[in-house]
C-alpha positions in Angstrom: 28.9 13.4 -11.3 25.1 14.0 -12.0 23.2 14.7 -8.7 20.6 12.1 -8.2 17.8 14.8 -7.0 18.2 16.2 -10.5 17.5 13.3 -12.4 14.6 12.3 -10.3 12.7 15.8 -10.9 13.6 15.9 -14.5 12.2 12.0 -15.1 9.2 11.7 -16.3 7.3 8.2 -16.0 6.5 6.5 -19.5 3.1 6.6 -20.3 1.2 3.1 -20.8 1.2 3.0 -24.1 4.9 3.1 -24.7 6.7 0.2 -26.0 9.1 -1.8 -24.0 12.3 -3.6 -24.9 11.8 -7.3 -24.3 14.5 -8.6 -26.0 17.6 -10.1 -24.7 19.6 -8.1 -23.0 22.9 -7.4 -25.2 26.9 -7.1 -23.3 25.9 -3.4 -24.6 23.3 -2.9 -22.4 24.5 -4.5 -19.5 27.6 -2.5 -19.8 25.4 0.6 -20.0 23.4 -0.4 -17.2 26.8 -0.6 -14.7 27.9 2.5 -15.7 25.0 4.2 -15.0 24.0 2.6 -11.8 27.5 2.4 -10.0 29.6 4.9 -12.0 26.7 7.6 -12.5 24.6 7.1 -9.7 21.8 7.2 -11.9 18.4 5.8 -10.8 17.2 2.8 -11.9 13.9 4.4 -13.3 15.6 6.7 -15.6 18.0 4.0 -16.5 14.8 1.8 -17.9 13.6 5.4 -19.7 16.9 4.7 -21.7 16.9 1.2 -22.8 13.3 1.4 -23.4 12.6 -1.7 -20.4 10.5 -1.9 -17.5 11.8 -0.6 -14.3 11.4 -4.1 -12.5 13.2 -5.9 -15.5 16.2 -3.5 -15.0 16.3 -4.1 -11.0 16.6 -7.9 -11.8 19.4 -7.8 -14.4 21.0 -5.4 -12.3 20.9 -7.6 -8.9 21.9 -10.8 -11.9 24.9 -9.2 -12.7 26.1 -8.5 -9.7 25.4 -11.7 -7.9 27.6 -12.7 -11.4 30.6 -10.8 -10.3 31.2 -12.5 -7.3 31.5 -16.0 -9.4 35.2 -16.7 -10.0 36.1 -16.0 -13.6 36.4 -19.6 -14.6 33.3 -20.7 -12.9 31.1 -23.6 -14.9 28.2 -25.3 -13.0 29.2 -29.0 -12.9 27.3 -32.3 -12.1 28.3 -32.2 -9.0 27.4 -28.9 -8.3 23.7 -29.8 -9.5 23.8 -32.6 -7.4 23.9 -30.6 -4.3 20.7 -28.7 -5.5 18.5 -31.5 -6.5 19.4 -33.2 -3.3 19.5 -30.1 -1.0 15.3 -29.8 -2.9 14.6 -33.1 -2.1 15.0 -32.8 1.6 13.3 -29.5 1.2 15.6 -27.0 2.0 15.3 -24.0 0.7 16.8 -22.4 -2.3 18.7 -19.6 -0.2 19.8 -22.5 2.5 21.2 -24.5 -0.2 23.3 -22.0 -1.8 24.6 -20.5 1.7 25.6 -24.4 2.1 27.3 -24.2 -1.6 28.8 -20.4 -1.1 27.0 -19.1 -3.9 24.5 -16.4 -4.5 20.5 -17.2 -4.2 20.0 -16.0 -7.3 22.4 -17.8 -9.1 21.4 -21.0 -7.6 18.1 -20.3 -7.9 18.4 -19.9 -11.7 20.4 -22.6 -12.2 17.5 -25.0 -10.0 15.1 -23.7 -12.6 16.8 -25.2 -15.1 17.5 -28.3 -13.7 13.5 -28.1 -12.4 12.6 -27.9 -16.2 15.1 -30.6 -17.1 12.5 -33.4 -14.6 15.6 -33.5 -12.2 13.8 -32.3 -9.4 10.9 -33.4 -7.9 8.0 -31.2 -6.9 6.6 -32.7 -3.7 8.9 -34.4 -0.9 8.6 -38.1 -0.3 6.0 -37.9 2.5 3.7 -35.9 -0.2 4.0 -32.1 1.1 4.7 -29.4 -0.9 8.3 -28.7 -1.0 7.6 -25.0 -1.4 8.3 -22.7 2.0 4.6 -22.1 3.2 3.3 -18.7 3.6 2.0 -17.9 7.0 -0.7 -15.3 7.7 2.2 -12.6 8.8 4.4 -13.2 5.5 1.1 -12.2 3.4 0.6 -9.3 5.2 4.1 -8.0 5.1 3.8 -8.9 1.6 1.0 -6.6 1.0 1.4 -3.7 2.8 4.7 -3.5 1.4 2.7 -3.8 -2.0 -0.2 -1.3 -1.1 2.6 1.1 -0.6 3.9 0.9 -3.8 6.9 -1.3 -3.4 7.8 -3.2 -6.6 8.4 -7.0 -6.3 12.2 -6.9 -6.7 12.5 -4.5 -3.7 10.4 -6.6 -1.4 12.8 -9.6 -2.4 15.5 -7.5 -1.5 14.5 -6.1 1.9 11.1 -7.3 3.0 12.8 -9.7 5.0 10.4 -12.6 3.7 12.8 -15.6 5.1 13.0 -18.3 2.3 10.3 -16.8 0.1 12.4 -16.3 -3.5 11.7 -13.3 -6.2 9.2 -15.8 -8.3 7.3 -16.8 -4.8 6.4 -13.5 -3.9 5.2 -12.6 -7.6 2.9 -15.8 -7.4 1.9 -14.8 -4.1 0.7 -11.3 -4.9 -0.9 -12.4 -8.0 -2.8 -15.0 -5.9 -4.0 -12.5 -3.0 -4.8 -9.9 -6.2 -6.4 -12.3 -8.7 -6.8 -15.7 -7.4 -8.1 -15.9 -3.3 -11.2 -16.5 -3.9 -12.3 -20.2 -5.6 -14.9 -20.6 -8.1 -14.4 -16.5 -8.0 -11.5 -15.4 -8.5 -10.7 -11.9 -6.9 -9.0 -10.3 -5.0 -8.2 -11.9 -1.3 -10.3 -10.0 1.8 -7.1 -9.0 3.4 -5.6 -7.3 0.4 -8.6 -5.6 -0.1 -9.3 -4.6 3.8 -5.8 -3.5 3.4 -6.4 -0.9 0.7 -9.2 0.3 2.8 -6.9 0.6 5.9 -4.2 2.8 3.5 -6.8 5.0 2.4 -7.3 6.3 5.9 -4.8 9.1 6.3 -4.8 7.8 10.3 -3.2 4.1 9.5 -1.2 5.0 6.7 1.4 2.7 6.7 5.3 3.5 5.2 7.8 0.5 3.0 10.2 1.4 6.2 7.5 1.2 8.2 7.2 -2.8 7.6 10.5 -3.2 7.1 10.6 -2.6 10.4 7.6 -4.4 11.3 6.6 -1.1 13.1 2.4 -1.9 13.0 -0.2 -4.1 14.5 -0.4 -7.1 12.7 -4.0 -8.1 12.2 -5.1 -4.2 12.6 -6.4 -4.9 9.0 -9.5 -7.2 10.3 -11.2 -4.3 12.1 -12.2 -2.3 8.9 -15.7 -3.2 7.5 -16.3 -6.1 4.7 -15.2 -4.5 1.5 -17.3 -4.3 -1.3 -17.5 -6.6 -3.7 -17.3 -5.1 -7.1 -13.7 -4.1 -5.8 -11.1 -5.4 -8.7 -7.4 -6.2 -8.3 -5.2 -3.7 -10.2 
C-alpha cells in the first residue's frame, strides 16, 4: 500500500493554466476514483492530478457516490417520494430535516429537490412570504470565513464546519456574497471577511480549520482590527 506522506511530498499542485476535465464523469472514472481513495489511500489532490479535475469536483463525486452506496440496489425515486420533498419545502424544513425524516442521504435528497425545484414543483418563498432558505446568522458567516481564510475548500466546510442546515450550494453562495457581493451599489468584498484577513495576517490571532471546528476563538474578535482599506479585492 502506497504511504500517504509519500504521495503528498511528491505532488506537485497544477499550475493555473492547466486544463481541467469538465466532462461527465465516466463508470471509468468513478471506478478509478474508489480505488484510489478507499483501496489506495491516495489523497484526493493527487487523485484530481490524474483525471485532470479540480480538487473540489473530485471531493463532491466522491462524497455522491458514497451517499449512492447506501441506496438499496433497486432504488428509483417515485411520486411519492417527491411528494415528501415538495411538501417537507413548503413548510420550510430544511433539506437535511427532510431527508433524516425520509432515511436518505442530504445529498441525494438534495439533488433530487434541485430537480424537482427546476421542474416549478416547489415554491421559493413560504405562504406567509419569507424566504424559505435557512437564514445565516452573524456566527454562521464567521465560522464560514475563518474556516475559508484558512484555506478550507467549500466541500470540507460542508462536511465538518458544523453549519446546521446550511447545504454545499448555500455556503458557495454565501462565500461568494461576503467575497464579491456585500457591499450594494459596490460590490466587494464584506468588512468582516476583509477584517478577517487582517486578523489572519497577525501571527498572534492566527486562527487553525480545527481551531473553528471547535469553535475555540472569540467570536466578534474580528471588529477590533482597523477599517480595511478599500482598494482591498476579493480573491
Amino acid at each position: 500500500m502506497p504511504k500517504i506522506q509519500e504521495e503528498k511530498k511528491t505532488f506537485v499542485r497544477p499550475k493555473e493554466n492547466k486544463k481541467f476535465n469538465g466532462s461527465r464523469w465516466t463508470p471509468a472514472e468513478e471506478q478509478l476514483l474508489l480505488k484510489l481513495s478507499d483501496v489506495e489511500n491516495v489523497s484526493f489532490e493527487v487523485i484530481a492530478d490524474k483525471l485532470s479535475r479540480k480538487v473540489d469536483a473530485v471531493e463532491r463525486r466522491y462524497e455522491k457516490l458514497k451517499e449512492e452506496a447506501t441506496l438499496p440496489e433497486d432504488f428509483v425515486w417515485t411520486s411519492e417520494l417527491d411528494d415528501q420533498i415538495i411538501a417537507g419545502r413548503a413548510k420550510g424544513t430544511t433539506v437535511r430535516d427532510i431527508a433524516t425524516e425520509m432515511k436518505l442521504p442530504p445529498g441525494i435528497v438534495q439533488e433530487r429537490a434541485t430537480v424537482i425545484r427546476k421542474e416549478g414543483k416547489i415554491p421559493t418563498v413560504a405562504s406567509n412570504g419569507k424566504s424559505q432558505r435557512t437564514e445565516w446568522t452573524a456566527e454562521d458567516d464567521e465560522v464560514l470565513l475563518r474556516m475559508y481564510v484558512a484555506m478550507a475548500e467549500e466541500v470540507e466546510i460542508h462536511k465538518t464546519a458544523k453549519l446546521t442546515g446550511k447545504s454545499l450550494s448555500s455556503i458557495r453562495l454565501r462565500r461568494q456574497y461576503h467575497l464579491k457581493g456585500a457591499e450594494v451599489g459596490d460590490p466587494k468584498p464584506s468588512v468582516m471577511y476583509r477584517k478577517l484577513l487582517m486578523e489572519y495576517g497577525n501571527p498572534n490571532f492566527r486562527w487553525t480549520k480545527q481551531d473553528i471546528i471547535d469553535r475555540n476563538f472569540v467570536f466578534g474578535s474580528w471588529e477590533r482590527m482597523a477599517e480595511p482599506i478599500e482598494q482591498v479585492k476579493a480573491d
